[in-house]
N, C-alpha and C positions, 0 to 999 in steps of 0.2 A: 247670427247669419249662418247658412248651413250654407253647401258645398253646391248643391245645385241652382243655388242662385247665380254662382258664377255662370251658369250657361244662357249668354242673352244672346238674339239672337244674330247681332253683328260680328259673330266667331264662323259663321257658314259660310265666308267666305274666305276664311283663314286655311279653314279645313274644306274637304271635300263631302265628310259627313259625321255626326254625329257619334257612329261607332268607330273610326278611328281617334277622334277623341279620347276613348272609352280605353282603345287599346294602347293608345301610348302612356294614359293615364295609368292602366294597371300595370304595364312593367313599370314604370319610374316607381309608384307605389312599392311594388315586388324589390325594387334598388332600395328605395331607403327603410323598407322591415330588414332587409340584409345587411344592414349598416351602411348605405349610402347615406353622404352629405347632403343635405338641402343648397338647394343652388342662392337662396336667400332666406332672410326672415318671413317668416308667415303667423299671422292671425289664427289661422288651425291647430291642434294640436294631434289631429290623428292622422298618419303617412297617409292615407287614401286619398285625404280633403289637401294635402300639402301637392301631393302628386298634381290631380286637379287644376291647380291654383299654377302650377310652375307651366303645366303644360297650356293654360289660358294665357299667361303672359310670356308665353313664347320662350320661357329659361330653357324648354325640353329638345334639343335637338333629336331630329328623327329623318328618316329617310326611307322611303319609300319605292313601291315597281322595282326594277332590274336592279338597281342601285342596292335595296335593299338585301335581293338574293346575292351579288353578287358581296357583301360583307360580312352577310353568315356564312359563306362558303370560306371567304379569307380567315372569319374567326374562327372556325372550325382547323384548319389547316395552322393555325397559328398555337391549336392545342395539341394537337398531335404530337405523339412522342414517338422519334425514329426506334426501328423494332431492334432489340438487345439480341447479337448473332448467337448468342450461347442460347439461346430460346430453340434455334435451330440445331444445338449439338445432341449427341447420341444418346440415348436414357443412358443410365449407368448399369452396373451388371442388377444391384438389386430388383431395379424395374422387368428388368430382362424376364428374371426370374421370376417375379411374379407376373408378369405378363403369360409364360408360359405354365405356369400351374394353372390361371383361371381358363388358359386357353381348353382344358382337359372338360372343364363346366359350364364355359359359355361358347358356343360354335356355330355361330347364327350364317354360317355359309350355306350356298343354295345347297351342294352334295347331300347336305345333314338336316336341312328342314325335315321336320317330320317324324326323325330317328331321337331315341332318347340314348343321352347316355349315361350312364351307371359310372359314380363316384370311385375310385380305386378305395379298396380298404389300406388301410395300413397295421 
């Protein structure tokens, strides 16, 4: 029995269409190539046709419209890492100093457009 026979057509009213379906199936798929747990035993042996199968008998929780955006927004905010203040501190002398040697080579300010300048011999 292959994976598309799961789709009969008493799941259209489960769902709104066909390609949501599709897409909660391929993330749950994408969770268990990642090493997601199956939510049960299954008949299949390939993640795609497991995803499928969980998501027709309703194992796949999902959510949808503003509900949806408003989770990715949380889960995004729940990955963020507050900004380390030493990222905000001074270069140190070394940087200094080479900041100012390249500054002799690279001078892309408006006065110098245009002007070439000549490397200092040493």
């Amino acid at each position: 029995m292959d994976a598309l026979s799961l789709l009969p057509e008493h799941h259209q009213k489960e769902f709104d269409s066909r390609y949501r379906i599709v897409l909660i199936a391929a993330q749950r798929a994408k969770q268990l190539v990642r090493g997601g747990e199956p939510y049960g035993t299954s008949k299949f042996s390939k993640d795609t046709s497991k995803a499928l199968e969980e998501v027709l008998n309703k194992q796949v929780p999902y959510l949808i419209g503003q509900e949806a955006k408003d989770a990715i927004k949380n889960a995004k905010r729940a990955n963020e890492r507050p900004i380390d203040p030493a990222l905000y501190a001074q270069p140190d002398e070394n940087a200094q100093e080479i900041k100012k040697e390249l500054s002799v080579y690279i001078d892309d300010t408006a006065q110098h457009l245009g002007t070439v300048v000549e490397p200092e011999e040493a």
